[in-house]
DOKE-20930 format. One record per residue (C-alpha): residue in one letter; y, x, z. Coordinates in nm, 3 decimals, padded with zeros to 5 digits. Layout:
BEGIN
+------+---------+---------+---------+
: rest :       Y :       X :       Z :
+------+---------+---------+---------+
:    A :       Y :       X :       Z :
...
+------+---------+---------+---------+
end
This chain:
BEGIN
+------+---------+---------+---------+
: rest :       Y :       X :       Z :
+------+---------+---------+---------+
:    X : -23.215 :  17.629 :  19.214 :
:    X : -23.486 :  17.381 :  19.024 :
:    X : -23.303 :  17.109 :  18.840 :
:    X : -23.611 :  16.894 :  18.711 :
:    X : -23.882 :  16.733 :  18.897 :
:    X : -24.203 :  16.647 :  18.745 :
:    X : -24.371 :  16.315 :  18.903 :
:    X : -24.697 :  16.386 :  19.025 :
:    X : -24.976 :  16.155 :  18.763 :
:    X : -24.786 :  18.703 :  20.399 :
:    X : -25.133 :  18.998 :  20.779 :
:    X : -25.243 :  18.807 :  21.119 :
:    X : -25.564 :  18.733 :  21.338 :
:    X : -25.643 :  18.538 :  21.555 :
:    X : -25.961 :  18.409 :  21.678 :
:    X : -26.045 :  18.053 :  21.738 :
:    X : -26.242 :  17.773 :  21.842 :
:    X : -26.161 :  17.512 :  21.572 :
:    X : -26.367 :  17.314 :  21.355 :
:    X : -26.304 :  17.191 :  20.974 :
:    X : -26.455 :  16.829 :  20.908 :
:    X : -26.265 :  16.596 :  20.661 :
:    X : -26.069 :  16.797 :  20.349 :
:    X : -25.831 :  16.683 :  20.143 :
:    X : -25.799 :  16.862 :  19.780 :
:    X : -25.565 :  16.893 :  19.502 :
:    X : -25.678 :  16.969 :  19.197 :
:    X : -25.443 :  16.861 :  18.948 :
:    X : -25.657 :  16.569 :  18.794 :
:    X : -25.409 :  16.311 :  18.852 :
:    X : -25.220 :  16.400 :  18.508 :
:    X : -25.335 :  16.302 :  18.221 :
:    X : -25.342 :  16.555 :  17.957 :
:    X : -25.435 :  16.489 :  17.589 :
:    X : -25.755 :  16.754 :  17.557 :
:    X : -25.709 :  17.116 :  17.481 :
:    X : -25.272 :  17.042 :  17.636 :
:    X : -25.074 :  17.146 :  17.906 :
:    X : -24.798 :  17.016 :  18.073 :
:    X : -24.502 :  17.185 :  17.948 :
:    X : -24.524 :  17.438 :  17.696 :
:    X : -24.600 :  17.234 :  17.438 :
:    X : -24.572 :  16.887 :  17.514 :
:    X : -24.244 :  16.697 :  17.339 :
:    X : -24.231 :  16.488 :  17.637 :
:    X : -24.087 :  16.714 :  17.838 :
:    X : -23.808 :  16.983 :  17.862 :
:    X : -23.861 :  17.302 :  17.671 :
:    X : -23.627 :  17.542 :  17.874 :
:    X : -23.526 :  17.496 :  18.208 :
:    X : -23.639 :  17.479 :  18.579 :
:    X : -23.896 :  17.248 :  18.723 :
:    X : -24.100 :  17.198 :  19.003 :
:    X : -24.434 :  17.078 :  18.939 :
:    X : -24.533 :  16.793 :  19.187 :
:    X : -24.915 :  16.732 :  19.276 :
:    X : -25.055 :  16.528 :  19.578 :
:    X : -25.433 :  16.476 :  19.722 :
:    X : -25.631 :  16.178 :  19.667 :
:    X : -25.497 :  15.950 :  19.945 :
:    X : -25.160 :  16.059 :  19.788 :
:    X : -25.032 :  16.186 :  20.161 :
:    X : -24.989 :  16.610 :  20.104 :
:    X : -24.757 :  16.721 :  19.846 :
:    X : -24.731 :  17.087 :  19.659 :
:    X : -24.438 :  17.156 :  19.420 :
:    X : -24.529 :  17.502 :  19.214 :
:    X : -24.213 :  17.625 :  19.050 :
:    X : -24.219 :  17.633 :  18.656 :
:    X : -23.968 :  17.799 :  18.415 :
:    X : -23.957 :  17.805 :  18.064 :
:    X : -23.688 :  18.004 :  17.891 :
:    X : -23.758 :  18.017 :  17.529 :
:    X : -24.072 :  17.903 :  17.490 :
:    X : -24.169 :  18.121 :  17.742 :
:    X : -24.340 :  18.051 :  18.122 :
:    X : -24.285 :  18.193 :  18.411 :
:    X : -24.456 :  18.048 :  18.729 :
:    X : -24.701 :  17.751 :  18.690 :
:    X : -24.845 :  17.569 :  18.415 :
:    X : -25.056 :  17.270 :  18.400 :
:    X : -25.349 :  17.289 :  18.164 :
:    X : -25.694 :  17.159 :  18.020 :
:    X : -25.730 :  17.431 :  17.761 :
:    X : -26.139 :  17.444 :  17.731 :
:    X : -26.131 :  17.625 :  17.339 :
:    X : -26.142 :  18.001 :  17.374 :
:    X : -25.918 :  18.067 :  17.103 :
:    X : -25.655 :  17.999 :  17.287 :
:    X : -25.593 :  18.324 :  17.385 :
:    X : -25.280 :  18.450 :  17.199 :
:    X : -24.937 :  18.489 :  17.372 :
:    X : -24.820 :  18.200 :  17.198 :
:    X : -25.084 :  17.974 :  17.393 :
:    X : -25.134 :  18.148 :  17.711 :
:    X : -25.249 :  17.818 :  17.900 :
:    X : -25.674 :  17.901 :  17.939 :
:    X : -25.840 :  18.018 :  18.267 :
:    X : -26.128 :  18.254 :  18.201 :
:    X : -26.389 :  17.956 :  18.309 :
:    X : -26.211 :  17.739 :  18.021 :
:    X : -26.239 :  17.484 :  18.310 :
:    X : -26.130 :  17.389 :  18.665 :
:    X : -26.292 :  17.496 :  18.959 :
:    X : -26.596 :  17.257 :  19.001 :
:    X : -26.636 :  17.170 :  18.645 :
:    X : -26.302 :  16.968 :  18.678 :
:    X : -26.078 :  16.946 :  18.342 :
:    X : -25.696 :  17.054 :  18.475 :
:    X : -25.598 :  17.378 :  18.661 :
:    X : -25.285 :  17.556 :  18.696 :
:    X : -25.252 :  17.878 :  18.530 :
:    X : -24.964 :  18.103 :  18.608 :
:    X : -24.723 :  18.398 :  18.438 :
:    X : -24.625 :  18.626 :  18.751 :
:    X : -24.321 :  18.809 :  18.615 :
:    X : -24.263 :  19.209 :  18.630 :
:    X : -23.914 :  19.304 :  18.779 :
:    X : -23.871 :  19.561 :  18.530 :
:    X : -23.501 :  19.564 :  18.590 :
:    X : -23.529 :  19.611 :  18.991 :
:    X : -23.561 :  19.897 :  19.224 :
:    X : -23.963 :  19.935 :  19.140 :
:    X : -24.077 :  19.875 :  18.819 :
:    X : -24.438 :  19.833 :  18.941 :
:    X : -24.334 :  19.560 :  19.127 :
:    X : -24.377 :  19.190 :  19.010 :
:    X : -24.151 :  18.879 :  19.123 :
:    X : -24.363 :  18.631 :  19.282 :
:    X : -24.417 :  18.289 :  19.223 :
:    X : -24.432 :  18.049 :  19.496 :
:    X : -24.643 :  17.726 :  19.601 :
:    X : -24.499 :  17.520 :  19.860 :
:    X : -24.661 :  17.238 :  20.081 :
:    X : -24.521 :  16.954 :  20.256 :
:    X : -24.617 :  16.620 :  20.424 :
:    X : -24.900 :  16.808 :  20.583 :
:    X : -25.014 :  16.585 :  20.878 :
:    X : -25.037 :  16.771 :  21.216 :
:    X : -25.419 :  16.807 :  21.204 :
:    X : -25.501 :  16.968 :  20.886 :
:    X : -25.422 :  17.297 :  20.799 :
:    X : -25.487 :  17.492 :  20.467 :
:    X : -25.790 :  17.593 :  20.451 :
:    X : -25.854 :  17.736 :  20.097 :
:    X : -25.760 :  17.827 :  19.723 :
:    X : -25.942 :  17.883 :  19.410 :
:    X : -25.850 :  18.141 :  19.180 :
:    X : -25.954 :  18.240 :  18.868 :
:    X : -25.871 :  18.537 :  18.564 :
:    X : -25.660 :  18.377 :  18.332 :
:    X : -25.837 :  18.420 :  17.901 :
:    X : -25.596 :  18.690 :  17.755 :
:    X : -25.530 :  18.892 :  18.086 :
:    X : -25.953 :  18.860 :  18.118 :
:    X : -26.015 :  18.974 :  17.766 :
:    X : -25.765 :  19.249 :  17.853 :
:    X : -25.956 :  19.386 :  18.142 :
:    X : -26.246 :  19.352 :  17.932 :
:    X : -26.146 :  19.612 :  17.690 :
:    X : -25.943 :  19.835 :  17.884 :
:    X : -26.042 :  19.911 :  18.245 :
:    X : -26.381 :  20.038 :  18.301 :
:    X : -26.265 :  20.363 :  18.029 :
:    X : -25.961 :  20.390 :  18.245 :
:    X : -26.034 :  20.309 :  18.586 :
:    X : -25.820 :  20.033 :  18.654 :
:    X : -25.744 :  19.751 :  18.887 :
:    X : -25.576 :  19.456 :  18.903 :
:    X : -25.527 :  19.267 :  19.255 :
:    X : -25.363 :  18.962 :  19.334 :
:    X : -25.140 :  18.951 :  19.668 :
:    X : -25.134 :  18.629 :  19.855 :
:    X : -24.893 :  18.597 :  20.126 :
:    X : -24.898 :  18.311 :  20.352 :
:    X : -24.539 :  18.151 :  20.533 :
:    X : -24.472 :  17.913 :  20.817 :
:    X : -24.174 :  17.637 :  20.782 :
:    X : -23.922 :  17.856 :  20.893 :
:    X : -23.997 :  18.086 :  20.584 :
:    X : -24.165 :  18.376 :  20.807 :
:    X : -24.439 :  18.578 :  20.690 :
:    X : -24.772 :  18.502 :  20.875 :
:    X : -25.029 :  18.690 :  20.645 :
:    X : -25.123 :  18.834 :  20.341 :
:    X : -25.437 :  18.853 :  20.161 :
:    X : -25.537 :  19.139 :  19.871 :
:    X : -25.755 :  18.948 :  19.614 :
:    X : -25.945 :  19.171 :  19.349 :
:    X : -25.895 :  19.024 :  18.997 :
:    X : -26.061 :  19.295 :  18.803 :
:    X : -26.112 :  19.685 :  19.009 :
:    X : -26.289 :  19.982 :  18.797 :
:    X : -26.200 :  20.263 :  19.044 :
:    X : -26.538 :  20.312 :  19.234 :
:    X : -26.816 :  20.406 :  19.105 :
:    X : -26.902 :  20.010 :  19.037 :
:    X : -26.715 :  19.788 :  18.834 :
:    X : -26.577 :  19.429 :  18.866 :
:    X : -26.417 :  19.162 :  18.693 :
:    X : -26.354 :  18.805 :  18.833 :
:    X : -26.550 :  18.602 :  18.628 :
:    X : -26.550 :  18.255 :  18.759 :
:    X : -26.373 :  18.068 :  19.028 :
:    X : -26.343 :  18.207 :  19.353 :
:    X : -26.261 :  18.076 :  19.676 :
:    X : -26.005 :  18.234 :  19.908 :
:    X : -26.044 :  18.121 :  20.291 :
:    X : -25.746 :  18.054 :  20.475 :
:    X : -25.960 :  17.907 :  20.766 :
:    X : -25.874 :  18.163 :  21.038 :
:    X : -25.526 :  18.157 :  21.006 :
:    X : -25.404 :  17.951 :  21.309 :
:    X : -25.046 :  17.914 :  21.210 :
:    X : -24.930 :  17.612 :  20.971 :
:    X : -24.889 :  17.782 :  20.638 :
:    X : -24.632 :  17.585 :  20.436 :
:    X : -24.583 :  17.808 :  20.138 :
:    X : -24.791 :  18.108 :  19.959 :
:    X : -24.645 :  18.363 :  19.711 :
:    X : -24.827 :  18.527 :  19.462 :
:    X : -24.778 :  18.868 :  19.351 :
:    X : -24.978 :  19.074 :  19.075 :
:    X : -25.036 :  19.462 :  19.141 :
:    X : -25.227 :  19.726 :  18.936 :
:    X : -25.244 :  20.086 :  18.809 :
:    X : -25.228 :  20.026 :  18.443 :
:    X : -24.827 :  20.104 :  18.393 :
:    X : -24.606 :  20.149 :  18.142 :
:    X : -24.165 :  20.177 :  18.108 :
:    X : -24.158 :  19.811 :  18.183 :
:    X : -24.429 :  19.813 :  18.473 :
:    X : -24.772 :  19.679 :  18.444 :
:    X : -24.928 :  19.644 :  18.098 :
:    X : -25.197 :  19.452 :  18.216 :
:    X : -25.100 :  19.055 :  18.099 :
:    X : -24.947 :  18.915 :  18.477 :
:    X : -25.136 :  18.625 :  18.465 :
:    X : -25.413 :  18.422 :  18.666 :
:    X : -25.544 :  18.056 :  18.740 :
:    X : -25.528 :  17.838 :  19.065 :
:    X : -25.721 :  17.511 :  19.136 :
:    X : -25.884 :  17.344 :  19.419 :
:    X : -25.613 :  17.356 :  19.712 :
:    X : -25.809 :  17.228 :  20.003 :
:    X : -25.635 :  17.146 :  20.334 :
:    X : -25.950 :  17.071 :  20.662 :
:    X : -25.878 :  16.848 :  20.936 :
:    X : -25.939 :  17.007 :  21.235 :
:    X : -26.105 :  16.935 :  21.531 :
:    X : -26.119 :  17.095 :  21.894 :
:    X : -26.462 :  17.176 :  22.019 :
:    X : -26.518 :  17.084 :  22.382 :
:    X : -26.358 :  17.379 :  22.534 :
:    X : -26.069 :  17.521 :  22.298 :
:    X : -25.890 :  17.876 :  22.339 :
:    X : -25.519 :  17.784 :  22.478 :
:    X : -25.267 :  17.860 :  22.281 :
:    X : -25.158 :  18.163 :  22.492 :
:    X : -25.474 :  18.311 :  22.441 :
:    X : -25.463 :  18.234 :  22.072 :
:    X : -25.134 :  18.453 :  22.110 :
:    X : -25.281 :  18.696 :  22.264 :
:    X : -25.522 :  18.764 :  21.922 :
:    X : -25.283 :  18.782 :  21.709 :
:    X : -25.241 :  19.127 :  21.561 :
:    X : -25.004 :  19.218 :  21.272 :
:    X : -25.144 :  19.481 :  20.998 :
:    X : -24.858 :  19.562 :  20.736 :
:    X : -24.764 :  19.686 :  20.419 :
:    X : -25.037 :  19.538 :  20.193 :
:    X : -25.054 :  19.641 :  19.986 :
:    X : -24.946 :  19.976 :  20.110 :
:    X : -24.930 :  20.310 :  19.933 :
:    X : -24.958 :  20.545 :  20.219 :
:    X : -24.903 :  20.430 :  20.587 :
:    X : -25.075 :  20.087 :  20.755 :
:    X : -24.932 :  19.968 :  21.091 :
:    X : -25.060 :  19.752 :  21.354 :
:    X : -24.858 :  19.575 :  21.601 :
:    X : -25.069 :  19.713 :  21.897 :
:    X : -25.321 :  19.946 :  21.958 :
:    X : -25.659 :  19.860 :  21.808 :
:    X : -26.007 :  19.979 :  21.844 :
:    X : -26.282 :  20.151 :  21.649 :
:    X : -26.134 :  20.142 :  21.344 :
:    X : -26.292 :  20.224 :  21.024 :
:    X : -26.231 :  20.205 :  20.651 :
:    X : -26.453 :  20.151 :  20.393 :
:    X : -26.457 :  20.130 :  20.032 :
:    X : -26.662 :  19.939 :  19.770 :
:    X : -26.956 :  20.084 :  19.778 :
:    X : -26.921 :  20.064 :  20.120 :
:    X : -26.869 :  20.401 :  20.254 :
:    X : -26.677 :  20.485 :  20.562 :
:    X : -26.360 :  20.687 :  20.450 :
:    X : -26.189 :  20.686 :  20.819 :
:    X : -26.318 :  20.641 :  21.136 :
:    X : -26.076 :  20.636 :  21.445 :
:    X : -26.130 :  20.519 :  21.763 :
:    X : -25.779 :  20.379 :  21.853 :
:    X : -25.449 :  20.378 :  21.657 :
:    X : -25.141 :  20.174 :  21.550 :
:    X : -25.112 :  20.323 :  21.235 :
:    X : -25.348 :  20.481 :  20.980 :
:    X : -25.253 :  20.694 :  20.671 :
:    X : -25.406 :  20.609 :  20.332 :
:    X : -25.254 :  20.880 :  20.131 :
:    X : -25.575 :  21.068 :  20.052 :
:    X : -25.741 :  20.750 :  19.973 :
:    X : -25.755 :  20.633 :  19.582 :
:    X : -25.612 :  20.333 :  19.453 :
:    X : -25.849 :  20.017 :  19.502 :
:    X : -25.954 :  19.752 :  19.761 :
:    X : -26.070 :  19.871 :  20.052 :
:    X : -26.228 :  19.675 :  20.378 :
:    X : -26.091 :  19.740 :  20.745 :
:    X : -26.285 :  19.642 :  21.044 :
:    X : -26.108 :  19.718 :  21.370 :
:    X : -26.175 :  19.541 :  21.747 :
:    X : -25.898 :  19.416 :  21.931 :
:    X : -25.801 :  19.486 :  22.331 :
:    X : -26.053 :  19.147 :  22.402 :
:    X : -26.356 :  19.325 :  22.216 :
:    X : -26.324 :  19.061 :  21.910 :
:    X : -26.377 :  19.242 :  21.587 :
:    X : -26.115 :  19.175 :  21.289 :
:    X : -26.243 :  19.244 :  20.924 :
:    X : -25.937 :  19.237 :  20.650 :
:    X : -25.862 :  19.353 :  20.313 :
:    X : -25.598 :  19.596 :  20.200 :
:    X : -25.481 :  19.714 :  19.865 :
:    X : -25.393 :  20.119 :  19.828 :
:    X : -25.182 :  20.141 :  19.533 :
:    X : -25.067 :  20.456 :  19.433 :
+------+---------+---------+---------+
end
């Protein structure tokens, strides 16, 4: 349960007719921060150890997020507000810079975040997630997008260690509605060296929520990778959020009804997944294909597909559903 509150200064498709006009974005300017500071960590004004939600709201002050913070020891898990811009903060003791050593935008505060491993659980590789809720949402906007970024040690890590070894790191966003159920989930490379080509987030990136029809009042973030150890993943569990942008939306002449909005919805789960996908009906020309962009199954109708021969990495699915619409997702084979 979170005791403090700070004032504020999950995979479907569907396919739509709906328009984004007006946005509304949070970006965590509306506390002020002394430069090179953060929120909690460090600052005397408030609580070293405890539980705390971390309150931001848009411009027009009408959409609230709470990110949940805790600091045990001097140490974060969850979110952290920041301004960090010097690159030398990039010890464990200061773990509060994104890569860009700025927001998304050229804006001063982001949110950086500690995603902690459940070493003690059932799966070692697995992480706990930490969770970003949203509420006062009016009924036409919807979320529409995120910015992420690498966060300055777990970047420098990547740096030096995965192209030799063929890593990855992904981030897993998974997207709920207000009565906690899982609508989708998105795989988000932060750093992949098992192809052939290399990458390495090195900037802020946008991830589009725009298709997702359902009201999505909470996203969880996980952290996934193939650079293990005894405790899980060595690879430092962090990253950096900014920008949340919810669109106003507005019907085009003739909308889709909402029973043929149901209609296109089609579930694809685990994802990440280490061997089997599903689908919650059939689907249609299915194919798979990696980075490089070659085709590594091809099947002309299924509701499930087996990955075990495939490596660990991102890899792009493009299917048609039972209406001819073509879907094209993500998914993260871990091993």
């Amino acid at each position: 349960m979170f005791k403090k509150f700070l004032p504020f200064l999950g995979i479907a498709f569907a396919v739509s007719s709906l328009t984004y006009a007006q946005d509304k974005v949070i970006s965590f300017e509306e506390y002020e921060l002394d430069p090179n500071s953060n929120l909690l960590m460090f600052n005397a004004e408030t609580p070293q150890d405890g539980d705390t939600l971390i309150i931001a709201k848009d411009a027009d002050e009408e959409i609230e997020i709470s990110l949940q913070a805790t600091i045990q020891y001097g140490l974060l898990s969850g979110f952290e507000i920041s301004n960090v811009s010097d690159a030398s903060y990039n010890d464990y003791s200061h773990p509060l810079a994104a890569q860009p050593l700025e927001g998304a935008n050229g804006t001063e505060n982001y949110a950086v975040a500690f995603v902690p491993v459940d070493f003690m659980g059932p799966d070692p590789a697995a992480t706990i997630p930490v969770e970003v809720k949203f509420s006062n949402v009016p009924e036409n906007y919807k979320l529409s997008s995120i910015s992420v970024a690498n966060q300055l040690i777990a970047y420098d890590y990547m740096q030096q260690n995965f192209a030799v070894n063929e890593f990855y790191m992904h981030l897993i966003v998974r997207m709920y509605d207000e009565q906690m159920e899982m609508i989708d989930s998105v795989v988000f490379p932060l750093a992949d060296y098992t192809g052939s080509t290399g990458y390495i987030l090195e900037d802020w990136e946008a991830i589009d929520f725009s298709e997702i029809e359902e009201n999505i009042a909470m996203l969880t973030f996980d952290l996934v990778g193939n650079d293990m150890g005894q405790y899980g993943l060595n690879t430092p569990a962090y990253f950096a959020l900014d920008e949340i942008v919810f669109s106003e939306i507005e019907e085009e002449e003739d909308p889709i009804s909402v029973h043929e909005l149901d209609a296109n919805i089609v579930k694809m789960y685990p994802n990440p997944t280490s061997d089997y996908l599903y689908f919650s009906e059939e689907v249609y020309h299915v194919t798979v294909v990696n980075a490089i962009g070659q085709v590594m199954i091809e099947m002309e109708s299924t509701k499930e597909l087996s990955l075990k021969e495939l490596k660990a990495g991102i890899y792009y699915i493009n299917f048609n559903l039972d209406n001819g619409k073509t879907v094209k997702r993500s998914i993260s084979k871990i091993n």
